[in-house]
TORLO-556531 format. One record per residue (C-alpha): residue number from 0; residue in three letters; x, y, z. Coordinates in steps of 0.001 Angstrom, whole numbers, plus 500000, padded with zeros to 6 digits. Example, Ala and Ser with C-alpha at 12.3 -4.5 7.8 and 13.67 -1.06 7.14 Angstrom:
<atoms>
+-----+-----+--------+--------+--------+
|   n | res |   east |  north |     up |
+-----+-----+--------+--------+--------+
|   0 | ALA | 512300 | 495500 | 507800 |
|   1 | SER | 513670 | 498940 | 507140 |
+-----+-----+--------+--------+--------+
</atoms>
This chain:
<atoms>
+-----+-----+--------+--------+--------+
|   n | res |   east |  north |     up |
+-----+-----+--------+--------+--------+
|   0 | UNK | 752366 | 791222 | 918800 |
|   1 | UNK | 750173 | 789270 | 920835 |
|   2 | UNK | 746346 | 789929 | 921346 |
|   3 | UNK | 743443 | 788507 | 923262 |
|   4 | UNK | 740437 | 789804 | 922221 |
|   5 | UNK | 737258 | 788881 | 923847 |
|   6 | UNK | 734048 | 789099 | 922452 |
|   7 | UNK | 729983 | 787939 | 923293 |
|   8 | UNK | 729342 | 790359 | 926222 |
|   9 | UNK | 725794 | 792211 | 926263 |
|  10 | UNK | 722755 | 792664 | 927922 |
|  11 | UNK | 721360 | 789109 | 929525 |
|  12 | UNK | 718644 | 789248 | 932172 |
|  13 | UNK | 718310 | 787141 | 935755 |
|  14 | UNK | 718212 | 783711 | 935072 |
|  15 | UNK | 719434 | 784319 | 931140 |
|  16 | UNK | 722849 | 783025 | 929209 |
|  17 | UNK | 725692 | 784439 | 927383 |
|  18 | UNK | 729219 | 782505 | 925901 |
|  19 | UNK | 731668 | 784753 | 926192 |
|  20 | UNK | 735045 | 784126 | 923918 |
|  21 | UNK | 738474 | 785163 | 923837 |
|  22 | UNK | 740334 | 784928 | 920315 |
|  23 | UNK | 744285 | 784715 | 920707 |
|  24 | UNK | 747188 | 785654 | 918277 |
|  25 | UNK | 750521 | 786305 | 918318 |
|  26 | UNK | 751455 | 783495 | 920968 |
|  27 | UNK | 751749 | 779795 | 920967 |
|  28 | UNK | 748153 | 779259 | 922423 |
|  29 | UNK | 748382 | 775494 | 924161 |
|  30 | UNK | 751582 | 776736 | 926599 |
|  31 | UNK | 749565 | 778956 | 927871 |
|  32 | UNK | 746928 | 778387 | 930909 |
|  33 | UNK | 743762 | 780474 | 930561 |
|  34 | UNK | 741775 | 782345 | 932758 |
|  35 | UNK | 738815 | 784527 | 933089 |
|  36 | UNK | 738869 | 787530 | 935550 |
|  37 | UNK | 735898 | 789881 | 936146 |
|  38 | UNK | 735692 | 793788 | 937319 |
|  39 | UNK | 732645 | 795072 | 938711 |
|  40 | UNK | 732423 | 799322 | 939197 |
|  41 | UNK | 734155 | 799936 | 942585 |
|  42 | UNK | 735602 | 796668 | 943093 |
|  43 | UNK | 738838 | 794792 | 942578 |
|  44 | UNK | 739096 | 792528 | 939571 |
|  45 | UNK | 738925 | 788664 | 940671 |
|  46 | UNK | 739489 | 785153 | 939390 |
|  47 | UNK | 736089 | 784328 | 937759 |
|  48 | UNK | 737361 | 780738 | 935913 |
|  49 | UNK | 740978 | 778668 | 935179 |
|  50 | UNK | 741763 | 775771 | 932532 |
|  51 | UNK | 745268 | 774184 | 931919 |
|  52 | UNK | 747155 | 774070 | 928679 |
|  53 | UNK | 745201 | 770715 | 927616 |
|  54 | UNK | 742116 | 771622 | 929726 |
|  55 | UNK | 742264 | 768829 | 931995 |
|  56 | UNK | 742053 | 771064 | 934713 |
|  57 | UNK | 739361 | 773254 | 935765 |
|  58 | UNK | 738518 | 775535 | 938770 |
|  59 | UNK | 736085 | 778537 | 939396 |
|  60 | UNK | 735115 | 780957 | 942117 |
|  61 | UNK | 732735 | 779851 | 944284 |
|  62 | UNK | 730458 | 782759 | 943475 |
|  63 | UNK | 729887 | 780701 | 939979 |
|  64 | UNK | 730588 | 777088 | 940245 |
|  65 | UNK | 727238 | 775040 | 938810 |
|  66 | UNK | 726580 | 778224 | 936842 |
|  67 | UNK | 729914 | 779362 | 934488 |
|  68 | UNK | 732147 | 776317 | 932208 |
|  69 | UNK | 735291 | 777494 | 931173 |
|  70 | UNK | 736421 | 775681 | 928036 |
|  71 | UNK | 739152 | 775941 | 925123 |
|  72 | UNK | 739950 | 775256 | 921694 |
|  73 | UNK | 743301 | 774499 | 921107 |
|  74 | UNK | 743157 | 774548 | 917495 |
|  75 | UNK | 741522 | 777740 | 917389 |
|  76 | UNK | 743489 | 779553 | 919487 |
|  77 | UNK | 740010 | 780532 | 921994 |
|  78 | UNK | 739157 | 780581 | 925287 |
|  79 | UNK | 735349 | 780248 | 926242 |
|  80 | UNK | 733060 | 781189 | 929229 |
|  81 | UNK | 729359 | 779701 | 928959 |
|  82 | UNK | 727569 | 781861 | 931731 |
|  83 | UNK | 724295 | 780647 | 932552 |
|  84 | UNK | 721612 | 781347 | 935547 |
|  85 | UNK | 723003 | 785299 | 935268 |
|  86 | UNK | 722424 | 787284 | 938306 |
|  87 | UNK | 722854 | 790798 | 938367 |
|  88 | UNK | 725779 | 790551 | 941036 |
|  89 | UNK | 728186 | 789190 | 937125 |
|  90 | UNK | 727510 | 792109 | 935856 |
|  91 | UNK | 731144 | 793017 | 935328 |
|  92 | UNK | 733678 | 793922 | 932794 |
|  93 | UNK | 734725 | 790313 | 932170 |
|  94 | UNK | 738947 | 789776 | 931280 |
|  95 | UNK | 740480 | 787054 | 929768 |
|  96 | UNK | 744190 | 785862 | 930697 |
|  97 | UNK | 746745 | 784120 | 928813 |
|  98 | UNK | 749656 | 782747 | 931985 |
|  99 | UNK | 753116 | 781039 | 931146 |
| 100 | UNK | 756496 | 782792 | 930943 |
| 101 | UNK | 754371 | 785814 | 930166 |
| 102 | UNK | 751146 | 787458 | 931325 |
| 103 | UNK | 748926 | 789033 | 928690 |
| 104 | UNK | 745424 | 790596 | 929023 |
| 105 | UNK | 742756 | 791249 | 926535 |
| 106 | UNK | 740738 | 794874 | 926892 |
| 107 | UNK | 737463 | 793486 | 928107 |
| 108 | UNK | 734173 | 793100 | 927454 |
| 109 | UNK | 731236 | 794426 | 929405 |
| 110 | UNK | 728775 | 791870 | 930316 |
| 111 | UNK | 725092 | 793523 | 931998 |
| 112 | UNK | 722377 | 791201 | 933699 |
| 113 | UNK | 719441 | 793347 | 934180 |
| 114 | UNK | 715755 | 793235 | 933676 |
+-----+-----+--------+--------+--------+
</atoms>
């Protein structure tokens, strides 16, 4: 069956860095466009970062642009997020999102900025 896992969340404080990655199986990897979503407590879960199948194309929230690259690796099946100048307002539950004929979702993992 398919699964996106995503791993490299933790503790980072203000101003700090963390590369977050998201390991795929079970799926042809490069059909699929990749995203990352994020969930803060209380809030609805949003767009955080999108690549195309041969990661041409890029595009982020506003909220991060300058700040968060989304990136791939084909060959490995991944999906990465290099966060860096962390503010508290990412800390989140970050998601990442595998889109063609079929929408998957991995479980998440929780990403803190905090001094």
């Amino acid at each position: 069956q398919v699964q996106l896992v995503e791993s490299g969340g933790g503790l980072a404080q203000p101003g700090g860095s963390l590369r977050l990655s998201c390991a795929a199986s079970g799926l042809t990897f490069s059909n699929y466009a990749m995203s990352w979503y994020r969930q803060a407590p209380g809030k609805e879960r949003e767009l955080v970062a999108s690549i195309s199948v041969t990661g041409g194309y890029r595009d982020y929230a506003d909220s991060v642009k300058g700040r968060f690259t989304i990136s791939r690796d084909n060959a490995k099946n991944s999906v990465y997020l290099q966060m860096n100048s962390l503010k508290p307002e990412d800390t989140a539950v970050y998601y990442c999102r595998a889109r063609w004929r079929r929408d998957f979702w991995g479980q998440g993992t929780q990403v803190t900025v905090s001094s």
